[in-house]
C-alpha positions as a Python dict, from the first residue, in 0.01 Angstrom:
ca = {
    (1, 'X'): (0, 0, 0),
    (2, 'X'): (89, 213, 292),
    (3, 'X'): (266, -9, 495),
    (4, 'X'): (348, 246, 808),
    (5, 'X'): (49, 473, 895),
    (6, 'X'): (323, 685, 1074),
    (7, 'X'): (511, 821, 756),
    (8, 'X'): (224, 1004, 683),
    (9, 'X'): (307, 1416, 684),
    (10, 'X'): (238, 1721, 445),
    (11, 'X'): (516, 1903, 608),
    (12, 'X'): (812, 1668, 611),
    (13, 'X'): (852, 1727, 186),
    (14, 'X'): (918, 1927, -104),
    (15, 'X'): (1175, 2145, -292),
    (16, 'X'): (1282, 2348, 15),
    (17, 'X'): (1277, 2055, 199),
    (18, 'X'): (1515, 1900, -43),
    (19, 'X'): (1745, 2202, -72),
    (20, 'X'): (1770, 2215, 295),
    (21, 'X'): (1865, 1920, 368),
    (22, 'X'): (2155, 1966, 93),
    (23, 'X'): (2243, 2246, 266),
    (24, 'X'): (2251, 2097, 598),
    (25, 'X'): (2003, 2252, 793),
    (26, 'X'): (1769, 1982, 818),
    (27, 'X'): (1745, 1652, 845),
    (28, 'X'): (1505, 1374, 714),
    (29, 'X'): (1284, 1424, 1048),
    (30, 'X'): (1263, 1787, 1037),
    (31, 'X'): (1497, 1831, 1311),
    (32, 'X'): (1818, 2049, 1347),
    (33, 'X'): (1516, 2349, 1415),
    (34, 'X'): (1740, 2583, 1594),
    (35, 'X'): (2021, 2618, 1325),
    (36, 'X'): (1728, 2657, 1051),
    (37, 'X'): (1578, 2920, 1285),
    (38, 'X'): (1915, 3094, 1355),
    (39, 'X'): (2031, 3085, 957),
    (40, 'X'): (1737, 3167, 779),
    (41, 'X'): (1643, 3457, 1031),
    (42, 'X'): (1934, 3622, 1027),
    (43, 'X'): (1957, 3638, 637),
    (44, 'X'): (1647, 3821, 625),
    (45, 'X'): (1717, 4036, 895),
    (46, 'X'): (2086, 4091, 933),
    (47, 'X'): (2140, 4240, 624),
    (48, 'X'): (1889, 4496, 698),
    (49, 'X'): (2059, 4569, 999),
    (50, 'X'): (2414, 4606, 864),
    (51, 'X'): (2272, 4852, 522),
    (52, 'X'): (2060, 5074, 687),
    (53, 'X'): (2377, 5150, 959),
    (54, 'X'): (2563, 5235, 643),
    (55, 'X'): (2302, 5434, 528),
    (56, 'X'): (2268, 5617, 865),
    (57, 'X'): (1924, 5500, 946),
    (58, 'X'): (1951, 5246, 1254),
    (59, 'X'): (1850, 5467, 1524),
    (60, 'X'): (1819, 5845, 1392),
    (61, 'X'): (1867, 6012, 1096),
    (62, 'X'): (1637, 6203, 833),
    (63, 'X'): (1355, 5928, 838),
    (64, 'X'): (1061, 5899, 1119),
    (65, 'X'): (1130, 5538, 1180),
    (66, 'X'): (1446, 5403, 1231),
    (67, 'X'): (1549, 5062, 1184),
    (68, 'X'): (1550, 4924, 1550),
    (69, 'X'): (1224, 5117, 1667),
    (70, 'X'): (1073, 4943, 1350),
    (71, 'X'): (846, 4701, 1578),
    (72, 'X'): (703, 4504, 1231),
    (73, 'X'): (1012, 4424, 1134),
    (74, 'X'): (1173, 4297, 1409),
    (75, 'X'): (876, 4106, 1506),
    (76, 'X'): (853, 4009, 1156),
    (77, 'X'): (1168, 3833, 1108),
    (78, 'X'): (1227, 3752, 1480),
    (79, 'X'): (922, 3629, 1566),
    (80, 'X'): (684, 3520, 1358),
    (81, 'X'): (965, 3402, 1097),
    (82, 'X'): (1131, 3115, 1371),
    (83, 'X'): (783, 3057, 1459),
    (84, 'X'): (673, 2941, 1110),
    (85, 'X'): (972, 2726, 1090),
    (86, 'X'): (933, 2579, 1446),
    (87, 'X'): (567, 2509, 1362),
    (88, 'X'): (714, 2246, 1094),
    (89, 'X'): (803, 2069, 1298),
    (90, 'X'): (523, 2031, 1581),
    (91, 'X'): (293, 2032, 1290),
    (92, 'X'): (494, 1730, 1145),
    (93, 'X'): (529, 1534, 1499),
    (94, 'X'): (155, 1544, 1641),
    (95, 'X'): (22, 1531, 1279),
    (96, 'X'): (164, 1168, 1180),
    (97, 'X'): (-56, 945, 1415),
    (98, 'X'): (-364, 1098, 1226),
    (99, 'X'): (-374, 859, 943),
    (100, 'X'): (-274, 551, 1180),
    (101, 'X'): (-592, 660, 1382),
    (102, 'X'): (-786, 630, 1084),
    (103, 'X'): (-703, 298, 1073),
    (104, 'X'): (-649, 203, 1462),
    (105, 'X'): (-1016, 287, 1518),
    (106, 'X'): (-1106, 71, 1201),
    (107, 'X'): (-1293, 422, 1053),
    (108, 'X'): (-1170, 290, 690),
    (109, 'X'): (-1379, -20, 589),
    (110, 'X'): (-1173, -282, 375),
    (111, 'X'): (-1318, -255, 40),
    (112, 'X'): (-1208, 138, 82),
    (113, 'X'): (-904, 115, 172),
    (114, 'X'): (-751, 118, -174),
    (115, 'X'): (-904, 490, -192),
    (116, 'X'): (-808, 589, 142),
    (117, 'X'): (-419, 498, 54),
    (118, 'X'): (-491, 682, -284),
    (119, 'X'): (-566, 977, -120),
    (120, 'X'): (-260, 951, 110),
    (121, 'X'): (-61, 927, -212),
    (122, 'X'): (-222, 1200, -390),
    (123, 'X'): (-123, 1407, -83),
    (124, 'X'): (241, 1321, -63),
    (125, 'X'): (233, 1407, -492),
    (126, 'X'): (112, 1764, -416),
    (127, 'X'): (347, 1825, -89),
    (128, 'X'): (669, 1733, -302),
    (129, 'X'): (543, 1914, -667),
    (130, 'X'): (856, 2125, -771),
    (131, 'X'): (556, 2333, -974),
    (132, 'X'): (359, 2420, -678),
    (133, 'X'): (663, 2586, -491),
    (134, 'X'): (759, 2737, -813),
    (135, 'X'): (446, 2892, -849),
    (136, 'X'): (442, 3005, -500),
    (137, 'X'): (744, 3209, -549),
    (138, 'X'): (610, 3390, -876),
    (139, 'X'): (273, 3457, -616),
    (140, 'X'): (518, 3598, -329),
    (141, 'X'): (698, 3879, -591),
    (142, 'X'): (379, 3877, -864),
    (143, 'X'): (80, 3976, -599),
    (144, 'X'): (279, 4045, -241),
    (145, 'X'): (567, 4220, -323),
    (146, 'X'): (452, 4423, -597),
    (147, 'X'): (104, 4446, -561),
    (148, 'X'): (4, 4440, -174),
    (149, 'X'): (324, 4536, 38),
    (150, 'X'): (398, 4826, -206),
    (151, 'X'): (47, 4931, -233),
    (152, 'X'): (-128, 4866, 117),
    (153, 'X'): (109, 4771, 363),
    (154, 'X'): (421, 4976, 309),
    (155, 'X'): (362, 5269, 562),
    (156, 'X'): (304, 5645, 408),
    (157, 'X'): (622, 5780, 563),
    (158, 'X'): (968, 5835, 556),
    (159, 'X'): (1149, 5438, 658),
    (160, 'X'): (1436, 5335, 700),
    (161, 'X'): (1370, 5136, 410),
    (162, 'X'): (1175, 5396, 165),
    (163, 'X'): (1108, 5763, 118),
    (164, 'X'): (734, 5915, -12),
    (165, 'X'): (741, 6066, -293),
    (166, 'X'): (484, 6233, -548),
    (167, 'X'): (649, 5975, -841),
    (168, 'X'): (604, 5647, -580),
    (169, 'X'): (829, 5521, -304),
    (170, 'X'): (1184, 5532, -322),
    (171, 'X'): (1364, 5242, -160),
    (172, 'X'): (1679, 5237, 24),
    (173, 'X'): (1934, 4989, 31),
    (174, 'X'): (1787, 4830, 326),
    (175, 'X'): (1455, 4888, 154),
    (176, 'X'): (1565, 4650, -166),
    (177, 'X'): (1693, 4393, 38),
    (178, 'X'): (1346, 4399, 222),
    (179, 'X'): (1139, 4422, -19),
    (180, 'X'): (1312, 4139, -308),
    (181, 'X'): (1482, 3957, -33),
    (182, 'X'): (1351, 3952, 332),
    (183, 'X'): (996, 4017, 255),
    (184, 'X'): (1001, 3723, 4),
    (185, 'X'): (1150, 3471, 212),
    (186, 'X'): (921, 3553, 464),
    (187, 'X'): (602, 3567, 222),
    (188, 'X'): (744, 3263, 40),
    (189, 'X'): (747, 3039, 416),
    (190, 'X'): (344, 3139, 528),
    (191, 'X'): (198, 3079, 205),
    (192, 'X'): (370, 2756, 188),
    (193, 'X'): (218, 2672, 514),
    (194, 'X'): (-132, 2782, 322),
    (195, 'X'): (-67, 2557, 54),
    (196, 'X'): (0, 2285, 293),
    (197, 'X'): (-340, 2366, 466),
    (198, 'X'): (-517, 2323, 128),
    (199, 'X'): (-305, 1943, 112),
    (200, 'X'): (-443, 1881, 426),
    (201, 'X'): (-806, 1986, 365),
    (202, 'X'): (-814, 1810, 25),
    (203, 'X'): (-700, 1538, 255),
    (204, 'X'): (-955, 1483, 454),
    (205, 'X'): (-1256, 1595, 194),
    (206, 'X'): (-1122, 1262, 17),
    (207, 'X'): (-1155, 1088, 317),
    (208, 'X'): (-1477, 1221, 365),
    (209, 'X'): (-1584, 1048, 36),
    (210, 'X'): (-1533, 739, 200),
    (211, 'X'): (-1844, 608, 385),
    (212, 'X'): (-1675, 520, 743),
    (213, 'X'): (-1754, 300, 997),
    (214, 'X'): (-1887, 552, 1241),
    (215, 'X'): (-2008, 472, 1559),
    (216, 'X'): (-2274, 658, 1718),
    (217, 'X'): (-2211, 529, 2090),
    (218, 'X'): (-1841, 627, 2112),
    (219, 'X'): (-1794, 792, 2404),
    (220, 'X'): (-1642, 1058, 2224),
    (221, 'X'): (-1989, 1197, 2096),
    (222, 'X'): (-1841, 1240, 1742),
    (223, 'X'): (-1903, 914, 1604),
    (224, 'X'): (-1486, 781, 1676),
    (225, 'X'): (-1363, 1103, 1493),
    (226, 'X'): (-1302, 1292, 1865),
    (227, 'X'): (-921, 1265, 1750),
    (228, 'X'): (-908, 1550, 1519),
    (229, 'X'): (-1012, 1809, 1712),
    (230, 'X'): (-633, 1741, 1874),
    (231, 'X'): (-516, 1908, 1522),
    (232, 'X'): (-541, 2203, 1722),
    (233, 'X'): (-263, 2171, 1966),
    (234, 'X'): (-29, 2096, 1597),
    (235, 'X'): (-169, 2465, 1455),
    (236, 'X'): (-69, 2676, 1766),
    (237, 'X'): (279, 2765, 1711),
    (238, 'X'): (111, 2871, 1362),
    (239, 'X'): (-183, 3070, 1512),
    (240, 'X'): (27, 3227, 1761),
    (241, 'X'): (297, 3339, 1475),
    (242, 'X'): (-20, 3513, 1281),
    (243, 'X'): (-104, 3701, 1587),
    (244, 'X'): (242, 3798, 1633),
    (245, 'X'): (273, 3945, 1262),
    (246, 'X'): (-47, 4154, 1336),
    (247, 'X'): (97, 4302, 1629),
    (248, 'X'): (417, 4440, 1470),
    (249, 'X'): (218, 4591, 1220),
    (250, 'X'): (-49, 4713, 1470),
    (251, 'X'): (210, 4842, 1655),
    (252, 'X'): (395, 5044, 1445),
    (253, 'X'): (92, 5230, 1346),
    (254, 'X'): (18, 5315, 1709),
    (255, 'X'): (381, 5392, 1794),
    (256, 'X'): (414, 5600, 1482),
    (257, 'X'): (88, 5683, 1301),
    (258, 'X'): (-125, 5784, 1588),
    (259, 'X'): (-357, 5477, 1570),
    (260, 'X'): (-502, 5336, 1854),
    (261, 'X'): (-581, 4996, 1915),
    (262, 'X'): (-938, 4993, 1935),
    (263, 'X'): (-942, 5134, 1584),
    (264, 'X'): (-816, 4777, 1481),
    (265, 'X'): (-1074, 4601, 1607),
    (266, 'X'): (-1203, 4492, 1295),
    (267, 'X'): (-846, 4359, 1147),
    (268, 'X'): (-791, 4148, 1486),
    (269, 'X'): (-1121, 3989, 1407),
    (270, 'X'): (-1059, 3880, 1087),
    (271, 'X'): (-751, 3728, 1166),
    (272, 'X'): (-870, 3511, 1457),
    (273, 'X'): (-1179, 3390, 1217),
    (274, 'X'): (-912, 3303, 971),
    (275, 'X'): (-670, 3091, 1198),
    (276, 'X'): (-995, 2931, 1283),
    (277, 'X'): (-1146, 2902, 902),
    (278, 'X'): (-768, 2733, 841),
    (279, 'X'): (-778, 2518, 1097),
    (280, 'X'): (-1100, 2424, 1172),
    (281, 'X'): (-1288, 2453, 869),
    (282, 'X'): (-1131, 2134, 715),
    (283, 'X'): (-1305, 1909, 1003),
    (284, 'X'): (-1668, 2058, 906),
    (285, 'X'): (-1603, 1794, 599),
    (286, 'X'): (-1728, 1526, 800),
    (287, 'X'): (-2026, 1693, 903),
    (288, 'X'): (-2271, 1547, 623),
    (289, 'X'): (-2154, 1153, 778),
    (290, 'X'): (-2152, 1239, 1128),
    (291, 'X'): (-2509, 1398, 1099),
    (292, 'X'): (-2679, 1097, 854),
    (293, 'X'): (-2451, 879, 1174),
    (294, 'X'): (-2686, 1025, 1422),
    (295, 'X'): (-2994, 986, 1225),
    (296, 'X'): (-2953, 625, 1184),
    (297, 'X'): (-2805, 538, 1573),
    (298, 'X'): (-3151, 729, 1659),
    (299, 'X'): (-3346, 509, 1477),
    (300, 'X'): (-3142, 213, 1546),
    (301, 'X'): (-3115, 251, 1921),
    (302, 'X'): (-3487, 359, 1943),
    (303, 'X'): (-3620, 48, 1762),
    (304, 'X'): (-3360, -143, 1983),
    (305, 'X'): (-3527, 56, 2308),
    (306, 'X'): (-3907, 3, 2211),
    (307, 'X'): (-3817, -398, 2217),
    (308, 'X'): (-3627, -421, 2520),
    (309, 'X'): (-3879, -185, 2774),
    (310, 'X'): (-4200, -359, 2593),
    (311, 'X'): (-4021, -680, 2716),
    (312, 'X'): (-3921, -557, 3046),
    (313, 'X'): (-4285, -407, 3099),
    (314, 'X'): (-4448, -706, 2983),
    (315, 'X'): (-4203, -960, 3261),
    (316, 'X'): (-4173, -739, 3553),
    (317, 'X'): (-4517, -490, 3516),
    (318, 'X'): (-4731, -790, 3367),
    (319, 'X'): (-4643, -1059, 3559),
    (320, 'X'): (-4461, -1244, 3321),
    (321, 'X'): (-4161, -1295, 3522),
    (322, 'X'): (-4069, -1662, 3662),
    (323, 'X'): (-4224, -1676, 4051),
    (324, 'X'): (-3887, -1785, 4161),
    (325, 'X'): (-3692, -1468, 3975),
    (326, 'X'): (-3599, -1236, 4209),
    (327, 'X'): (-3658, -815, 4112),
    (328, 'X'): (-3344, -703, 4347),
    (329, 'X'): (-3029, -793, 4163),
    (330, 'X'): (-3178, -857, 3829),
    (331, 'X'): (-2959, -778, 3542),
    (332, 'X'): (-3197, -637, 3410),
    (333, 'X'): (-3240, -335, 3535),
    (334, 'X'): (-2908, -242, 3490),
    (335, 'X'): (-2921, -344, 3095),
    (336, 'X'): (-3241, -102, 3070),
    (337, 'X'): (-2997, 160, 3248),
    (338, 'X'): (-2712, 76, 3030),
    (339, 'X'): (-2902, 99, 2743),
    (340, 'X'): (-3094, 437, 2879),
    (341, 'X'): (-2701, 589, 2867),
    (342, 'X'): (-2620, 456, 2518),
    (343, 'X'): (-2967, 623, 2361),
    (344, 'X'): (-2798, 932, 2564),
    (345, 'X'): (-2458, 935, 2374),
    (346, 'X'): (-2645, 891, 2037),
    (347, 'X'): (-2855, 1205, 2135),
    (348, 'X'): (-2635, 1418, 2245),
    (349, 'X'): (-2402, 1299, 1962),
    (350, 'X'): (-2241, 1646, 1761),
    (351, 'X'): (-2267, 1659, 1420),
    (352, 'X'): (-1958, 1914, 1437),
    (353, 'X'): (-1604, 1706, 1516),
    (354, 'X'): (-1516, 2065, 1712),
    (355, 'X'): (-1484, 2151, 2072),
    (356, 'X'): (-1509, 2449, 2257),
    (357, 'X'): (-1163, 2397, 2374),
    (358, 'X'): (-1030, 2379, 2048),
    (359, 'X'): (-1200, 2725, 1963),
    (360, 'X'): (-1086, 2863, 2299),
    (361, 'X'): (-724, 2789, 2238),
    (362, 'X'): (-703, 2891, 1886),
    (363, 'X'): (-844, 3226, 1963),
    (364, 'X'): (-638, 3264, 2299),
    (365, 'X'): (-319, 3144, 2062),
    (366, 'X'): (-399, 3408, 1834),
    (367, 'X'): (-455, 3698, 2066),
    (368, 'X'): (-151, 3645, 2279),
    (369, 'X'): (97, 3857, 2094),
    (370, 'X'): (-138, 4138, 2109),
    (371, 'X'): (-279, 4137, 2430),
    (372, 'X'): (102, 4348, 2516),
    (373, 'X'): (-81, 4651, 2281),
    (374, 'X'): (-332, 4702, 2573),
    (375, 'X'): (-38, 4865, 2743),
    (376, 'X'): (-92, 5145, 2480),
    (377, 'X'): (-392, 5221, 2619),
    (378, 'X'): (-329, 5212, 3001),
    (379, 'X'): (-60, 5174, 3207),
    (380, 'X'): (62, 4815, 3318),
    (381, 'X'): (-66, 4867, 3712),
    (382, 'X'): (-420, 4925, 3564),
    (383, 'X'): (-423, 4703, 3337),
    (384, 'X'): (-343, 4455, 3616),
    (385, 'X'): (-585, 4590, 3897),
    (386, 'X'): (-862, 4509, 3582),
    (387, 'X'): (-746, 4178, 3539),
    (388, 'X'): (-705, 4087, 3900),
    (389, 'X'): (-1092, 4261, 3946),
    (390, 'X'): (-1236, 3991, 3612),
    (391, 'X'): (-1061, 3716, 3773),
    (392, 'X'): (-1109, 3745, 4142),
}
């Protein structure tokens, strides 16, 4: 039975969670953010910092990128790095009134609620599986370590933390740290947050199971399930963190490749479709109810509307009204208005528990870090005489 809607998170769990807290940098609401931020950054990046001075590659030397003009990197591990830990935590905080709004708006009838708690407990089984993380880890060094970063993202020239060679890459110091360390850590925290995505998609596809007690006049066109478009204000810190990984890597490549940004067109795509496949793809569940919702208020509230104007035409246009009855003032002409306006929310009812908004600031999130690249391709008064000319 789950007594207290309000313990419900897929964040707030698990075998980092638990080794955390052990460790003191966390406590059992997810607070104590800033020392997590401050401690785990710093172990992926100070290290870095400290062997590539001793290896004479912080700001010169025989390589074409330094350490500290390593824009990916720093934005890496001092960006998007705090950023995935800070989203914990407004993920866990505006996340935990979903399930007691689930209830609240009596969406769950009674005889399913015994499924509906299952599924809550199925969730909270996957967040805290020791195997999952486990297996997340041999992922991280298996396929992005060894596989991807070494293959496809690693750039083809001499690093601070590798050299080109005609046998393979040869790391540095710096480079082993990054690339069994750092990188890891790093790889390790965003494909958690993936795996939590999946808990919460699985999460609501069970819910989705359930037939709910929708409720084609709600005001908020969706049936009662307006509510979880508001997951998107809990996924910004996330989306905004992507975006800011793309843009170190984007940037080094212009600063030190010769790329341009428009050349990247196609990668910036793809990454603002996935924030919004990730976070929005989930509530496209509940299309399937919400559309067989609509059907059904339409036929509903027309059969309702063909009995109440043949009754109104018949008393006021057929003279079947009482001679003493007056026609100003009668309630009923404002019950044939009201229920004129409730056929009109069934109508105009979405299918699609999605707003524009949400889109909007998802892609706007996602975009942010990069919009600073345009500064590659003009200078900053331009760029702000064309801004100032779209806007006013």
């Amino acid at each position: 039975m789950v007594s207290d809607p309000r313990d419900f998170s897929f964040v707030l769990g698990g075998p980092l969670f638990q080794l955390l807290r052990r460790a003191h940098l966390t406590d059992d609401a997810l607070m104590l953010v800033r020392k997590r931020v401050i401690v785990i950054a710093l172990f992926a990046w100070l290290p870095l910092l400290v062997l590539s001075a001793l290896e004479g590659h912080v700001l010169g030397g025989s390589v074409a990128i330094p350490f500290l003009l390593d824009v990916e990197a720093h934005t890496r591990f001092l960006v998007a790095m705090p950023l995935l830990i800070i989203a914990e935590l407004v993920v866990h905080r505006r996340m935990r009134p979903l399930v007691r709004q689930f209830l609240e708006r009596n969406l769950i009838p009674e005889s399913a609620m015994t499924r509906f708690e299952g599924a809550i407990a199925s969730a909270f089984r996957l967040r805290n599986s020791v195997l999952a993380e486990v297996l997340l880890i041999a992922l991280v060094y298996g396929v992005g370590i060894l596989i991807i970063w070494r293959q496809y993202v690693a750039l083809d020239t001499a690093t601070w933390y590798a050299t080109p060679s005609a046998e393979g890459s040869t790391l540095s110091l710096a480079g082993m740290w990054y690339g069994y360390v750092s990188l890891p850590i790093f790889q390790f925290l965003l494909v958690r947050w993936y795996f939590r995505l999946f808990i919460w998609t699985r999460f609501l596809w069970q819910a989705s199971r359930i037939e709910l007690s929708l409720v084609p006049t709600h005001p908020d066109r969706v049936g009662g399930l307006g509510f979880l478009a508001g997951t998107v204000f809990a996924f910004t810190v996330l989306a905004v963190a992507h975006g800011a990984l793309v843009a170190g890597q984007l940037a080094n490549r212009i600063f030190f490749v010769g790329a341009a940004l428009p050349d990247f067109k196609a990668e910036i795509a793809v990454v603002v479709v996935l924030i919004l496949c990730l976070v929005l793809g989930p509530l496209l569940v509940f299309v399937p109810q919400l559309a067989q919702a609509k059907r059904k208020g339409l036929r509903e509230y027309g059969t309702l509307a063909v009995r109440y104007v043949r009754e109104f035409d018949g008393k006021w246009l057929r003279g079947g009204a009482p001679a003493d009855e007056p026609f100003v003032g009668s309630a009923d002409i404002q019950s044939l208005a009201d229920l004129g306006n409730s056929y009109e929310v069934v109508r105009t009812m979405r299918t699609v528990p999605i707003t524009r908004d949400a889109v909007v600031r998802l892609v706007a999130a996602t975009l942010v870090p990069i919009v600073p690249l345009l500064l590659t391709m003009m200078p900053l008064e331009e760029l702000l005489k064309k801004l100032f000319a779209i806007l006013f």
